[in-house]
C-alpha positions in Angstrom: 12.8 27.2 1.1 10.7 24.7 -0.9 10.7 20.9 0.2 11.3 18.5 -2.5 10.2 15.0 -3.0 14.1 13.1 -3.5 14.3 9.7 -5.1 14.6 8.0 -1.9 11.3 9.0 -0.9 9.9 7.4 -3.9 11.6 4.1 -2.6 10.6 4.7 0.7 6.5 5.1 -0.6 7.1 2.1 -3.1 8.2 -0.3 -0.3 5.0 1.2 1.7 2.8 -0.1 -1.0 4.4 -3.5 -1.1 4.8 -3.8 2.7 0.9 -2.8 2.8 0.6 -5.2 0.2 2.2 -7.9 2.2 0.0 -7.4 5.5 -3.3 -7.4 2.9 -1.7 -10.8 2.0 -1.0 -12.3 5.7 -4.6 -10.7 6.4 -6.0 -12.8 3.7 -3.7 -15.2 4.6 -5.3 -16.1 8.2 -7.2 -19.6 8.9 -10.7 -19.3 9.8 -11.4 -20.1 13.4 -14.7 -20.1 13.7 -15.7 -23.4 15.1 -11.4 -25.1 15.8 -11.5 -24.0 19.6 -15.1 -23.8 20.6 -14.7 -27.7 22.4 -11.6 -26.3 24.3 -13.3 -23.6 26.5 -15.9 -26.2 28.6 -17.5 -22.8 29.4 -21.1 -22.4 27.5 -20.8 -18.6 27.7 -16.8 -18.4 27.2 -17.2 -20.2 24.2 -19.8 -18.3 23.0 -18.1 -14.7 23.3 -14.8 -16.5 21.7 -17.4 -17.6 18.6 -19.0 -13.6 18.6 -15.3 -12.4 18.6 -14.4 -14.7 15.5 -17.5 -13.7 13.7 -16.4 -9.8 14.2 -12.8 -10.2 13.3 -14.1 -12.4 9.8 -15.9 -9.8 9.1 -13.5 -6.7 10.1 -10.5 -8.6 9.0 -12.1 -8.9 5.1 -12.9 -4.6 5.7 -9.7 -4.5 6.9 -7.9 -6.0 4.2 -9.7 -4.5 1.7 -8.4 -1.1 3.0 -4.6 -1.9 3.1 -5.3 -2.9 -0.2 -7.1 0.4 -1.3 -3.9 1.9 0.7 -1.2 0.2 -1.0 -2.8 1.1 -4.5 -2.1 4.7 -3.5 1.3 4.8 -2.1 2.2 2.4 -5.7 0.6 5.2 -7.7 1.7 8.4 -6.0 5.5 6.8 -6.8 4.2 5.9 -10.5 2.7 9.3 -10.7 6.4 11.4 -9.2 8.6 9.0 -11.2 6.7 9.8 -14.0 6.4 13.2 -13.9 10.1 13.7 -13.4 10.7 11.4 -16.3 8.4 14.4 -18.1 10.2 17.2 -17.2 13.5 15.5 -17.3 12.1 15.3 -21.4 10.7 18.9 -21.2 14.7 20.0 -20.4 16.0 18.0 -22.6 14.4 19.2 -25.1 14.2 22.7 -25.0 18.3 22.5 -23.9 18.8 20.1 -27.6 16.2 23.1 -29.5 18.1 26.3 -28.0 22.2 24.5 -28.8 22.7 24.6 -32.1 21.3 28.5 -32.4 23.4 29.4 -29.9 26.9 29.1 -31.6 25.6 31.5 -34.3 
């Protein structure tokens, strides 16, 4: 039997691409640390691994959010795309059912 896509799977890839947009926004969101705890570790080479770790998460975080972003575009659209194209057919129906009624009392 064929598997249809239902209306409430629309809402549930809708909500994907705000909550994806949401994360992108907490991402985006985040404070820099690069240089607020560097005094607190006393350690030269503990603070210098915590400053290489914020360096790699500014940088992957940015990648990161630019992804969730590319993401969320895609789950918004696919929805766009179903919704419209069962808005089309819905028409398509409609109008051949509106064409074929009055001919058929005849």
């Amino acid at each position: 039997m064929a598997e249809y896509t239902k209306i409430e799977d629309l809402s549930v890839i809708r909500d994907m691409g705000t909550g994806l947009d949401n994360i992108r926004k907490a991402f985006e969101g985040l404070s820099k640390l690069k240089g607020k705890y560097e005094g607190d570790f006393g350690e030269h080479d503990l603070a210098w691994q915590f400053k290489d770790f914020v360096e790699n998460w500014e940088i992957h975080r940015e990648e990161l959010a630019e992804e969730v972003k590319r993401l969320a575009a895609i789950a918004k659209a696919a929805a766009k795309a179903y919704e419209d194209i069962d808005h089309d057919l819905a028409e398509a129906i409609r109008g051949d059912g509106a064409k074929k009624s009055p001919g058929k009392g005849k």
